[in-house]
FIMI-116938 format. One record per residue: residue in one letter; z, x, y of N, C-alpha, C in turn. Coordinates in steps of 0.05 Angstrom, whole numbers, plus 5000, padded with zeros to 4 digits. Atoms other than C-alpha are relative to their C-alpha. Layout:
BEGIN
AZXYZXYZXY
...
END
This chain:
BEGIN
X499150274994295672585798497649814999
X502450295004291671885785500149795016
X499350264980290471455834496049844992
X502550265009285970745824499449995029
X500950194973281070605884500149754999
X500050334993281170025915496949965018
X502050104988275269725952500550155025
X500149864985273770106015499549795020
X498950214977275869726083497750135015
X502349924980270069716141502249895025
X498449994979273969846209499050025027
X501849994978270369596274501650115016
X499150044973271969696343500049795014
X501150244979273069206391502349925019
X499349894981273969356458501049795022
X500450154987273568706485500149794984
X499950215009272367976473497249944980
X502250055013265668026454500050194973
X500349745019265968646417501949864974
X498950135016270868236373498449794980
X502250165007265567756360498850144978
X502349875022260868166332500850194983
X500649815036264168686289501449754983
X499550225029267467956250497849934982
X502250215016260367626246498050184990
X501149785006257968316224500450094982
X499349905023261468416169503650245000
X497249835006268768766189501549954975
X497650035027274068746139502050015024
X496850014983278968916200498550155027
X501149864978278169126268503450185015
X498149904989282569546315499149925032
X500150084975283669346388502550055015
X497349954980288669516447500949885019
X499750194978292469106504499650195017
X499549764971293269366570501050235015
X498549715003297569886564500650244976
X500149775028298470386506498450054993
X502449995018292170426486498350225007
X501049604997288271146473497549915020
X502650064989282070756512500849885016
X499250204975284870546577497649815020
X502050154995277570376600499449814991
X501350275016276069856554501549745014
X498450314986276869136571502550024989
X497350065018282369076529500549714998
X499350215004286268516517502849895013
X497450114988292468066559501449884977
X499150115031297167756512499249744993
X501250215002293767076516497950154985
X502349995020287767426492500250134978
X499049885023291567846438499449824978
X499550115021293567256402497149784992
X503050205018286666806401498450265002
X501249795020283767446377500549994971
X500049985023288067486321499949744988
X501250195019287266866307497149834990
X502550035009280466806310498650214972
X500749705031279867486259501049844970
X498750115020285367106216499549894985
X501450355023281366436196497150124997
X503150015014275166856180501250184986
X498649835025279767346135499950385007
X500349734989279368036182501950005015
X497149924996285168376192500150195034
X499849874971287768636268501450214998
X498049774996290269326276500250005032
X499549874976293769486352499850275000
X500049764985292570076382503150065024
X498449904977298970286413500450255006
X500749775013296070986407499950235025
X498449744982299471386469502050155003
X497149925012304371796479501249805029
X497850194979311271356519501350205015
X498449964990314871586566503049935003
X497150265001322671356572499749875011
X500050234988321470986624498249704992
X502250185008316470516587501049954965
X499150185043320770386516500849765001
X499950285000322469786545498549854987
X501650094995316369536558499150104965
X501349945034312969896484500949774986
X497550185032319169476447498449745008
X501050354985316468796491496450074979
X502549985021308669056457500249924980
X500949945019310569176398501449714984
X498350215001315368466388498049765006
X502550164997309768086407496950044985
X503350015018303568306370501749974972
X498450075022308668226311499449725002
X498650264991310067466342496249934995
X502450124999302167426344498849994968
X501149895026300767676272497550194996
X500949814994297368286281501050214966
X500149915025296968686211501150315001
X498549635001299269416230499550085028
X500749914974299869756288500350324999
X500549805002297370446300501450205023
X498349854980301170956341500050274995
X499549805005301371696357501850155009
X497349944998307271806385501749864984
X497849905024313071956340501949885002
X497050234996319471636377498549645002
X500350274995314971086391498849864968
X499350045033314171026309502049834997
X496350005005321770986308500049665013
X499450314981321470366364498449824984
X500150215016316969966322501149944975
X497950215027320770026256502549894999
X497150085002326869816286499849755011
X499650344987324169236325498649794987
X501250185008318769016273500550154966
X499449925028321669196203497750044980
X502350055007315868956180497350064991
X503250074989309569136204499950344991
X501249725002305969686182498850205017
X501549814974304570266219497450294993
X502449865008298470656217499950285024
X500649714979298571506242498050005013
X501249914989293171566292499550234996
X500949805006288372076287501450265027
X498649794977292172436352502650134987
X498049895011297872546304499150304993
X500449875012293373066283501150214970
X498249925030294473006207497550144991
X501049795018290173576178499550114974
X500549815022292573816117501849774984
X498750285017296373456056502849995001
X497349975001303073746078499949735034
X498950144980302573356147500249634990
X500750265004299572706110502949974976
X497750125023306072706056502050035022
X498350074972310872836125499449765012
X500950204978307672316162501349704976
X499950155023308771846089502850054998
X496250045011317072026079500349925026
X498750144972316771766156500249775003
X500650255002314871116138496549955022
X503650134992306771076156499149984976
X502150095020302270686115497950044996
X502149825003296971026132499150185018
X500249744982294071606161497449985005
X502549915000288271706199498950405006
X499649705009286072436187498650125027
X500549814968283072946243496449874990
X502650065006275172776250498350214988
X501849765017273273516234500750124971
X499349855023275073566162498049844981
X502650025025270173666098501849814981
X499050195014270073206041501850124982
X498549855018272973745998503649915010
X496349934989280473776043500249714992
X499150324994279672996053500349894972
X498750085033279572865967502550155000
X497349745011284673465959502649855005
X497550174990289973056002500349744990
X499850155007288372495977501449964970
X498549825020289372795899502150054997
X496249934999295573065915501849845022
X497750184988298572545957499749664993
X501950305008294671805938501249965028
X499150094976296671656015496549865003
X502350214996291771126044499350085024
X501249764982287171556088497949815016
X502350014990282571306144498350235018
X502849744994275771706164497749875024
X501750074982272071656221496250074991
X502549855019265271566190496749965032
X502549964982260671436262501049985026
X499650094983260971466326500450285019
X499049734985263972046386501750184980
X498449825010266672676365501050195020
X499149774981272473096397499450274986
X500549715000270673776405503150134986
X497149945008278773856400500849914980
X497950135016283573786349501649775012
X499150214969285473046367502850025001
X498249934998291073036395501750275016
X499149804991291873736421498550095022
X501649964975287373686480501650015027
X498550154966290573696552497550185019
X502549874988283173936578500349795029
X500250254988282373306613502849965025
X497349924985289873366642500350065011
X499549754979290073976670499150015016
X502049884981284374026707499149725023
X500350154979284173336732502349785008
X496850135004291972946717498949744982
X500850235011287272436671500650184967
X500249865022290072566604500649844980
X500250115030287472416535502049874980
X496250035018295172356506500049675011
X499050184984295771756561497449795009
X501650245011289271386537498150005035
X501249974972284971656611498550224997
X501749844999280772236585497449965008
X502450034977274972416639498350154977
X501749865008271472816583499050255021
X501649774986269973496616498950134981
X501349885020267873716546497750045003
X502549985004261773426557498150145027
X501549854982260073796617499150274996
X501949665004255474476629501650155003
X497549724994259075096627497950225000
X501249835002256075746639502650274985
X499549705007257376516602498250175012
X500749784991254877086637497249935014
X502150125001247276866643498949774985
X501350205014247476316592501049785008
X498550184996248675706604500449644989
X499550265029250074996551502249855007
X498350255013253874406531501950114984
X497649775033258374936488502249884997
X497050155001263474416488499549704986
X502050355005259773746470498549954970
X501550025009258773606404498249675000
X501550165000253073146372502149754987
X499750185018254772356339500550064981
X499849985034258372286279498349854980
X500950285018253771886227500850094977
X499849955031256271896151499549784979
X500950225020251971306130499350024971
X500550005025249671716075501450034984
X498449855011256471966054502349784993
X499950195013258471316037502549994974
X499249895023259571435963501750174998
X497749765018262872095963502649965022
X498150064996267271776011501549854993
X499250265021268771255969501850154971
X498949825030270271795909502050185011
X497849804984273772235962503349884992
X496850244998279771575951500449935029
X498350064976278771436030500149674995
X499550265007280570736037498949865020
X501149984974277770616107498450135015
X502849924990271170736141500049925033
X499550094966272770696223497850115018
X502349864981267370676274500950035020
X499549954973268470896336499049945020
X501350054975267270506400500949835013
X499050144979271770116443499349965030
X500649974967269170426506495649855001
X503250004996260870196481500849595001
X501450274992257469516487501149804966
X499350095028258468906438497150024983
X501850005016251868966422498950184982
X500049745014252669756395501949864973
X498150075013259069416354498049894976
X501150185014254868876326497350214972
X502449895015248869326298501150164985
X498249755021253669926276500949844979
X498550155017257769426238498049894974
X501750135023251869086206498850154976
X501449725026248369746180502250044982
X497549925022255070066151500449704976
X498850125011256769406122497249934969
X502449905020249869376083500250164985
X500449685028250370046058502749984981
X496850015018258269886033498849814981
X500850275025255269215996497250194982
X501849925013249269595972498850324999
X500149755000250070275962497650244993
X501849884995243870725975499050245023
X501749834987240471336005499649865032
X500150174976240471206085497650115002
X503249944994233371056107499350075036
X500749954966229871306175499649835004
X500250234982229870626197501349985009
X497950044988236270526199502050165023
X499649744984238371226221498649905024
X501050074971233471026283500649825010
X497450194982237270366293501650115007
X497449834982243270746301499550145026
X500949814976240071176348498849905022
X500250074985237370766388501549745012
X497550134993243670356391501550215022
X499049834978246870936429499850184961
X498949725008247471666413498750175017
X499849894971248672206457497950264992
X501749745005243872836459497749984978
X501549875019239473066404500849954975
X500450045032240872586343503150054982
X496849905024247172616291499250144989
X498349725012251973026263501449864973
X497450135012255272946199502850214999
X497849794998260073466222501750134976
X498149915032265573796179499549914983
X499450095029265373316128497250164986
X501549935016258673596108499050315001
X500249705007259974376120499550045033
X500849924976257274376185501750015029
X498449894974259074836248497750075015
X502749944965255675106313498150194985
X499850204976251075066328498549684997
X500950165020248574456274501149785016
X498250324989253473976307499549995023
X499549934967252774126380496849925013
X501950044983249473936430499550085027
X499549704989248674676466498249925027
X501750014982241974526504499349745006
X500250274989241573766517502049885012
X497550114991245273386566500449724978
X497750215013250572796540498449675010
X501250274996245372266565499449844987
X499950135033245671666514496849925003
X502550025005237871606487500149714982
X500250175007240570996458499949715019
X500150184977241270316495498349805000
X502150255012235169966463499749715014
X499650294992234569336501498949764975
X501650195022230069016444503150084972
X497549985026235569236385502749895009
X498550214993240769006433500249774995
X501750175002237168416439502349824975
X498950095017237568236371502549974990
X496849945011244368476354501749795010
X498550224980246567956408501249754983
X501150175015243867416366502249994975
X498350025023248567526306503649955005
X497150124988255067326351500149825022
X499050184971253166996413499249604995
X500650255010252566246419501549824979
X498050195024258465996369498950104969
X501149855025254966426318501850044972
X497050005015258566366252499150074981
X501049835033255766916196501550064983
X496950015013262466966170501749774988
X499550415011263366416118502350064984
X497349965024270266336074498449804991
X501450125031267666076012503249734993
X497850124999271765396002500049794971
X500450205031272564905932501649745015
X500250294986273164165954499849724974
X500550295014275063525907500649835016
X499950364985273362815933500549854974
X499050265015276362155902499049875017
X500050354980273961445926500249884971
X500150225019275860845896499949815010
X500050254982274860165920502249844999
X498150074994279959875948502350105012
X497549794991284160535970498350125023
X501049784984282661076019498350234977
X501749695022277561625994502250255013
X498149815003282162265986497650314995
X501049805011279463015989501650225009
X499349835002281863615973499250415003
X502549654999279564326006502150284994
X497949755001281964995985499150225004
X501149734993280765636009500650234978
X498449875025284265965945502250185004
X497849954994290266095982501649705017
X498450215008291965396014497649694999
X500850185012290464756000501349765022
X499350194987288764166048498849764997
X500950285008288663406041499149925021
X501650204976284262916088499249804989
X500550335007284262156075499049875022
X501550134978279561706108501049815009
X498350174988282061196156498549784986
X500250315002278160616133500450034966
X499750065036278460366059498150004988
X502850025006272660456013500349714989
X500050325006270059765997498049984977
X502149955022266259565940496049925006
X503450024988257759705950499449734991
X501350134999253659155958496950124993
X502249925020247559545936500750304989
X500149715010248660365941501750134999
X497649815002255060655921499050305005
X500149735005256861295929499350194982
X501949775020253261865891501350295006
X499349694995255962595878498450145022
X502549854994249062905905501149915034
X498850114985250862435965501950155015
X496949864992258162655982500150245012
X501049704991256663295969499550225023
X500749894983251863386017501850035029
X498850084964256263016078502650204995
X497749794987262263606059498650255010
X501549724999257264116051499350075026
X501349984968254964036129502050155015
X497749814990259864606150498950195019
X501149814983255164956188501649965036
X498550074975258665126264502250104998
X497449995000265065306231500150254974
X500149825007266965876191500149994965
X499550095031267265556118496449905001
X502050145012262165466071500249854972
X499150175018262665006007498050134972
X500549875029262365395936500749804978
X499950185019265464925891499949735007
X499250194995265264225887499849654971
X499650145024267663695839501349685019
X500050244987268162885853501149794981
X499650245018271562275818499049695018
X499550244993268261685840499549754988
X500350265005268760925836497649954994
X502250044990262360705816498149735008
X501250174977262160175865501350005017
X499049964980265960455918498350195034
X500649984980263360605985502150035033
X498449944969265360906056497650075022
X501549934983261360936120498650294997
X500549624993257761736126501750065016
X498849744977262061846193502849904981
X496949925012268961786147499250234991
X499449755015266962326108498950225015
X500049784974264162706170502350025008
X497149924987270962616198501950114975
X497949885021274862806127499450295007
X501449694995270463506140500850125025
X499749864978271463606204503249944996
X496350025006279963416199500250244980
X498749755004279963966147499450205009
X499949774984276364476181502250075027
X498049904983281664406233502650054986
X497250065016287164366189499650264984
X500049715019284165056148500450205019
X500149844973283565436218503449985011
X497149974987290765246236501850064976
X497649845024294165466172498650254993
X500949714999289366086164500650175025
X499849814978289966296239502950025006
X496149984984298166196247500650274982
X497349735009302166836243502249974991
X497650045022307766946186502250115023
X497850034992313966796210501950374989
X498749765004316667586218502750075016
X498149934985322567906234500750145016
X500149814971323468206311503950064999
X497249724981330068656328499749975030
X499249914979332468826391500150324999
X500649705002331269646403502350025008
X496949904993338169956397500050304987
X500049685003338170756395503050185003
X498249815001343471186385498450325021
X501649755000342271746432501350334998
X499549645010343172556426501750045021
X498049874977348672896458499250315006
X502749794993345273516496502850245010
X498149694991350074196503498450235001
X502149664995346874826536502050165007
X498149754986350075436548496950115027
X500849864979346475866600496250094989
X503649905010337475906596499450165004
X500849635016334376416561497749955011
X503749884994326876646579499450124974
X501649985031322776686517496750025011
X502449944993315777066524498550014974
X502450035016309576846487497750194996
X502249714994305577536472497849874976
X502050035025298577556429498350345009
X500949715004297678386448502150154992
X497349865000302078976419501150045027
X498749944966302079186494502249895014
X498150224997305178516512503050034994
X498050025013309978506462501550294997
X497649704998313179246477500149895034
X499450044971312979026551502049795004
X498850284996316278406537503650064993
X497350015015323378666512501549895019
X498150134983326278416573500649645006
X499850305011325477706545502549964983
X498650065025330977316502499449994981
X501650115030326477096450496450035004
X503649845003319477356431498749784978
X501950175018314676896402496950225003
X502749865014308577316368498249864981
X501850145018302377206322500950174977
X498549885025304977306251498250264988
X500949735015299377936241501350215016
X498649844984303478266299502549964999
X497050065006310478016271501250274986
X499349725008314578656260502950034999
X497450045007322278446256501249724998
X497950265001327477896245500949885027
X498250074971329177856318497749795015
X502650174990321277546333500749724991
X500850325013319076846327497050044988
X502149955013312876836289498549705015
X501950314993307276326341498349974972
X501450095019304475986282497149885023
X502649994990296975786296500249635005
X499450274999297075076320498849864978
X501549995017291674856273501050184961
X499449965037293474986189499149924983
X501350235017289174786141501150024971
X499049885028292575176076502950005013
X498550054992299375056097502450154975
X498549845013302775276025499650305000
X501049665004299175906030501350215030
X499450004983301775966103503150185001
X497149884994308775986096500950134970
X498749885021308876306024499250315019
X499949744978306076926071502550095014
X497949924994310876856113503650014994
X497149765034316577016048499950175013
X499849695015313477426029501150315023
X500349864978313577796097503150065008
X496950094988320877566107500849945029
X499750254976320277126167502249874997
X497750104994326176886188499849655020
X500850274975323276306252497450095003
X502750004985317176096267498849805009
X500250224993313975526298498349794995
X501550095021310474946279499349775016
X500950144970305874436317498849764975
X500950245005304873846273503150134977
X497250015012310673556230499550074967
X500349885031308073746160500250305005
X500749704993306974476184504250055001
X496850034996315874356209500650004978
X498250035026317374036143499650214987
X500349755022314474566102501250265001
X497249774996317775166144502849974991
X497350075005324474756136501449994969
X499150015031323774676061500650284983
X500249785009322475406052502550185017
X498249824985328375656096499650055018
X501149964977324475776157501249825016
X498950224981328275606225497149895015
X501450074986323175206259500049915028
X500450024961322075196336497449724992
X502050244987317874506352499050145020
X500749904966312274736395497949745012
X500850174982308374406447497949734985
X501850165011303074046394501549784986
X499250185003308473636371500149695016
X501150184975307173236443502549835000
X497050054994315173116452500349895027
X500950124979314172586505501849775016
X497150154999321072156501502950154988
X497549925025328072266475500649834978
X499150085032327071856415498150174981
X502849815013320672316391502450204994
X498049775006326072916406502349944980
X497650125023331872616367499550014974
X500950025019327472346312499350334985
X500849665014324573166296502150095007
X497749865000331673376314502149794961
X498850145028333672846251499050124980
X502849855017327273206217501650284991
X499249685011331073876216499350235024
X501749804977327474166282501849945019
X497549954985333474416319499150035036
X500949904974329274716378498149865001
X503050084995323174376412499450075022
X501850034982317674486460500149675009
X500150374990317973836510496150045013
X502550004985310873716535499050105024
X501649924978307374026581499049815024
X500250154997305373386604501749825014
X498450094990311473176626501050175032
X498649864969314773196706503450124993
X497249884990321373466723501849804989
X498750195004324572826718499749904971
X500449965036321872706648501250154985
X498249795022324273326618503249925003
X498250084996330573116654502449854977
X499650315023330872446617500250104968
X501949865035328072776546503250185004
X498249815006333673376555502949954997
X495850115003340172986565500849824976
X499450175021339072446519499150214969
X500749925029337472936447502550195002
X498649865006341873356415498850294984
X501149805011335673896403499650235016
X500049754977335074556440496849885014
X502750104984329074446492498850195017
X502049714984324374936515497749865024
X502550074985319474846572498450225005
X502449855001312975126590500550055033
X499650004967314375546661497750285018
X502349754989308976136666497250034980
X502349905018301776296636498749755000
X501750165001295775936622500749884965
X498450235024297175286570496350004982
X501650095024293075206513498649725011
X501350244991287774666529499549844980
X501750125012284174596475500250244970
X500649775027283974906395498449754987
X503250104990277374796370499050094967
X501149875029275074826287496450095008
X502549925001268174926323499550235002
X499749824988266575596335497550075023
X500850014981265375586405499150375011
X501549714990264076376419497650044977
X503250045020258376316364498149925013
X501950174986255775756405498950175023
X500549814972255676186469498050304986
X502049725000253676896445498149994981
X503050075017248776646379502150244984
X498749885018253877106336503449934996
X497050045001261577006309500250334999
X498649674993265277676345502249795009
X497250074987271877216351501550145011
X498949794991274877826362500250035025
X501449984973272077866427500849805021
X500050224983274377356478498250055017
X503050154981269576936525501349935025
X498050124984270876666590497849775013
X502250094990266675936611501349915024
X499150024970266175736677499049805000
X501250374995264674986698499250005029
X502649974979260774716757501750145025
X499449924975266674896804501150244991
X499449605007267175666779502950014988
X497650085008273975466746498750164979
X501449825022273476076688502249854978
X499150075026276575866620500550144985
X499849925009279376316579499949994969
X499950085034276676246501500750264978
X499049755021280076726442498949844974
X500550145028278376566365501050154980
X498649845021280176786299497150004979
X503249975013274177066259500349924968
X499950095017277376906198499749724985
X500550344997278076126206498249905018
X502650054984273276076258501549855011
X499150194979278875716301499750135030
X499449824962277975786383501549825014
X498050124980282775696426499249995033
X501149934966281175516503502549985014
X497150014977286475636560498149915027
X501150094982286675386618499150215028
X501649854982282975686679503350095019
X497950004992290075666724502250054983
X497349925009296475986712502449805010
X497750114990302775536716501650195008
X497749834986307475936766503149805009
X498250224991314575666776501650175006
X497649844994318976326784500650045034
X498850124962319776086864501349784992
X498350275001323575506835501449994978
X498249985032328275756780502449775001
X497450214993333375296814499349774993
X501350225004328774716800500050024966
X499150005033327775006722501849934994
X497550055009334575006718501949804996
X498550254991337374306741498249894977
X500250115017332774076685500949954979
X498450115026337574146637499150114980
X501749845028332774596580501250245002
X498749795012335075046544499050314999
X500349674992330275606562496749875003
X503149974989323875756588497650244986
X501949775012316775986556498750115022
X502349874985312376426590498250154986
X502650005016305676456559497950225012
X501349725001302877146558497349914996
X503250025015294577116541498650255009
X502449764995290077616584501950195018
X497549814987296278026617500750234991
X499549645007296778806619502949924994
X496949905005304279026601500950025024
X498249974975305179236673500849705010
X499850245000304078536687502249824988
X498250095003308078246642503050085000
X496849924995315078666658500549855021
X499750074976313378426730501749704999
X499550354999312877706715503449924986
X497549975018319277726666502250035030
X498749964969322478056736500649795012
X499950264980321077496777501849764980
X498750285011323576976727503350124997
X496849855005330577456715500949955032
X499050034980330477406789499250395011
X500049714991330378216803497850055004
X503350014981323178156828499449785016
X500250314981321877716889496449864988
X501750205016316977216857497750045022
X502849984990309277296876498449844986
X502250195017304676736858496950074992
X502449895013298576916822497449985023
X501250104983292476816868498649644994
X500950175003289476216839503249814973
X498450075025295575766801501449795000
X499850275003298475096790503049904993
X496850155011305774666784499349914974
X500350255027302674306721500849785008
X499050234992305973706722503049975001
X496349924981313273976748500549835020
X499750054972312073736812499649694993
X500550264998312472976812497349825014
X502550084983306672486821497550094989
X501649855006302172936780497449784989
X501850225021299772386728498849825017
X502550274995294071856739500549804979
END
């Protein structure tokens, strides 16, 4: 397939008011920014809706486009409120809005027909099957996971021409984004809900060793530029809502240099960056340029930023503060005078076109008419305002005459008059949110056990439904746990043909579609991040009959989520939850060799152990969480939720163990809570 590049978009941050400032007069092409609620960066200033819209219209009349961030997951109780978001940054003229929840997709194309919506990188789109899913859903663009090489990131592009953004500087999650609930679990601040405490970047010890084995370094891919440019990405996004405007300002300026003048990055600049902020021991150009642990990481230095420069600050200030206006629209301008009329001029930005006639009458000179050179100069005095004067052509009388302050005031009348037809938002069309919702029939909940040992999985027969890892899949009656993470996705499920897999499950919606096209029943599991009942509905429209509801969700949530869909609904009611899956390979980092094989266990400052497994083939690791969710003392409570059955998540559990546990949830074993173990967020009140 042939696809034509287009010019490659530079994509600030801006976190705030200032931060807005400076990635415009810096050179953005578009920025991204979030209000007060939805937004993956709940720390940042953000923005009220007064300051939404003289944002975008300050972006507007210098020709830089606003993306929203409405990039959390919703709850039902808050689709109101999303629909009121997303109806108003429409009303403001806001250019796309970015989102990684799924139903809350669905709520903006029904209330803003319009407006383009852009996948967040939490969608975690991966591979080229999730980026052509995410594309028959109606997204305009995709932002892709931050750990993928330039090789996957052309490939998808190749075979899909989808309009891809790349995070080319800035923080990097350790996690697949999107599939984190590290932050969640361990403290109710979670990443999904735009409040991640980062525990990544804290110390962890193994046995006697002890590192940052979670933390990697800065992304920089100033040099990579070019082959991101040939890759077909279309968008270059920096990352930093939560930093200073004066990090904004300097990031913005370098990248935008190297995009206009494409060259080899020099250690100068590299040391501006760096002493703008960056955390540990220097950048990473991570995946995209091959690199794994312990190249990216930052194992033996703490997360203390060595950047902060007050002198590079300093400067950087300088290029926004003060009415600063480096951001010129280039404008073409004909003047008329004639004596005896009004002088007449004409400015155009090469989209519209405004007239300004002088109040007094030109009269005829008595010694020094008007002169081109003259005129000229008094439009040309634009400095202050965001136009500068490229063309200019004049018919005059030549003995006509007008004071200098008329044609100061013709200048200044159109600069207001270019600013109020550049900054007004197109008259779009808002909906009212009207949902059809799912009609929910359960017969009687099943118990479904999640094994990853043979032991397990012969201990487990006293389950309804067996979810396994497809090298231990051994009949038609299993579910096959697919690996959350997929980077070869056709090669995936032509395996599991060949194998004759019958169900198996699938944690991003390209990974679903592709089971569903090939005959595979697909179970929705927990990475789908099923967080409303329009998310559920919408992948129950998709073909995904059964889903995992979030982990993340209370009692009352699942409640809400399980009555309104018409999809089977599983919840998460025993075992330690997946925290974290990890393209780094974190047991490398720890023992200085890849034995994936081998699980690890880290411990953090409050002896909380962590359970890490990997796969030696892909080098993916998976971390669990330190606590077991126990709930078989409250099956009566499972049960009034209305789900259609319950997982229980097998990981480091003998066989005797798991018959027991199975027991207690059947009821025919009086329920025994683990010693150390947790409601999740069952128990109401959980979330922050």
């Amino acid at each position: 397939m042939v696809h034509m590049m287009k010019k490659i978009e530079l994509l600030s941050p801006a976190g705030g008011r200032e931060s807005l400032f400076a990635a415009v007069q810096n050179g953005a092409d578009a920025v991204y920014l979030g209000m007060e609620k939805f937004g993956a960066r709940h720390g940042a200033e953000n923005f009220d809706e007064a300051g939404l819209k003289e944002a975008v219209r300050y972006a507007k009349i210098r020709g830089v486009k606003v993306y929203l961030t409405l990039n959390t997951l919703v709850i039902n109780l808050e689709t109101e409120e999303f629909e009121k978001c997303c109806a108003f940054a429409a009303e403001c003229g806001i250019s796309a809005i970015l989102t990684q929840d799924f139903g809350g997709a669905e709520i903006v194309r029904r209330v803003c027909p319009e407006m383009k919506i852009h996948a967040s990188t939490q969608m975690s789109a991966h591979n080229e099957r999730d980026v052509e899913a995410l594309m028959k859903c109606g997204f305009s663009r995709i932002v892709v996971d931050r750990m993928m090489t330039n090789e996957e990131i052309m490939s998808i592009f190749e075979k899909t021409g989808a309009e891809l953004e790349v995070f080319v500087h800035g923080a990097l999650c350790v996690c697949v984004s999107g599939q984190c609930l590290m932050s969640s679990f361990i403290g109710g601040r979670s990443g999904n809900r735009g409040r991640c405490a980062q525990p990544c970047r804290q110390l962890y010890s193994c046995g006697n060793k002890k590192g940052y084995f979670l933390s990697p370094r800065d992304l920089c891919l100033l040099d990579e530029i070019k082959s991101l440019s040939e890759a077909g990405v279309a968008s270059l996004k920096i990352e930093g809502r939560m930093k200073s405007a004066g990090y904004v300002a300097e990031v913005t300026r370098i990248y935008r240099d190297y995009i206009d003048n494409p060259r080899k990055a020099s250690r100068r600049d590299i040391e501006r960056l760096e002493r703008v902020f960056v955390r540990g021991d220097g950048f990473t150009k991570g995946f995209y340029a091959g690199e794994n642990a312990p190249e990216m990481m930052n194992y033996h230095i703490s997360n203390d930023n060595i950047g902060g420069d007050k002198e590079v600050i300093r400067e950087a200030e300088r290029s926004y503060k003060d009415g600063a206006e480096n951001r010129k629209v280039p404008i073409d301008v004909k003047f008329t005078a004639k004596a005896g009329e009004r002088c007449r001029a004409v400015f155009s930005d090469g989209e519209h076109k405004i007239e300004c006639e002088s109040v007094e009458i030109a009269e005829v000179a008595q010694n020094k008419p008007l002169t081109l050179d003259g005129v000229k100069e008094r439009i040309g005095k634009l400095g202050g305002t965001p136009y500068e004067l490229r063309g200019f052509e004049a018919e005059l009388d030549g003995e006509a005459i007008v004071p200098a302050r008329e044609i100061n005031a013709m200048r200044r009348c159109a600069a207001e008059k270019l600013d109020k037809v550049r900054g007004a938002a197109d008259n779009v069309k808002i909906n009212s949110f009207t949902y059809e919702k799912g009609t929910h029939v359960r017969e009687k909940m099943y118990i479904a056990a999640s094994c990853l040992t043979r032991e397990q999985i012969k201990a487990a027969k006293g389950a309804d439904v067996l979810y396994v890892p497809i090298e231990l899949w051994s009949d038609q009656s299993q579910v096959v746990l697919s690996p959350k993470v997929i980077y070869d996705v056709d090669r995936y499920v032509k395996k599991l043909k060949e194998m004759g897999v019958k169900k198996a499950t699938g944690s991003t919606v390209g990974v679903c579609a592709a089971l569903i096209e090939a005959g595979v029943e697909c179970v929705g599991d927990f990475g789908l991040n099923v967080f409303n009942y329009v998310s559920a509905e919408e992948y129950y429209k998709c073909g995904i009959k059964r889903l995992s509801i979030s982990p993340e969700c209370t009692a009352g949530e699942i409640r809400s989520i399980v009555k309104n869909t018409s999809a089977k609904c599983e919840i998460a009611a025993y075992g330690r939850m997946m925290l974290m899956v990890t393209r780094v390979c974190v047991i490398k980092g720890v023992r200085g060799r890849c034995d994936c094989e081998k699980p690890l266990e880290l411990t953090d400052k409050t002896g909380a152990r962590f359970w890490c497994r990997g796969d030696r083939n892909e080098h993916i690791n998976e971390i669990y969480n330190a606590k077991k969710i126990f709930m078989a003392d409250r099956r009566e409570q499972l049960n009034a939720t209305g789900a259609d059955g319950i997982r229980l998540i097998f990981t480091d559990e003998s066989g005797d163990e798991v018959k027991r546990i199975i027991g207690m949830y059947r009821g025919e074993i009086e329920a025994e809570a683990p010693r150390d173990f947790t409601r999740g967020y069952f128990a109401e009140g959980k979330r922050k």
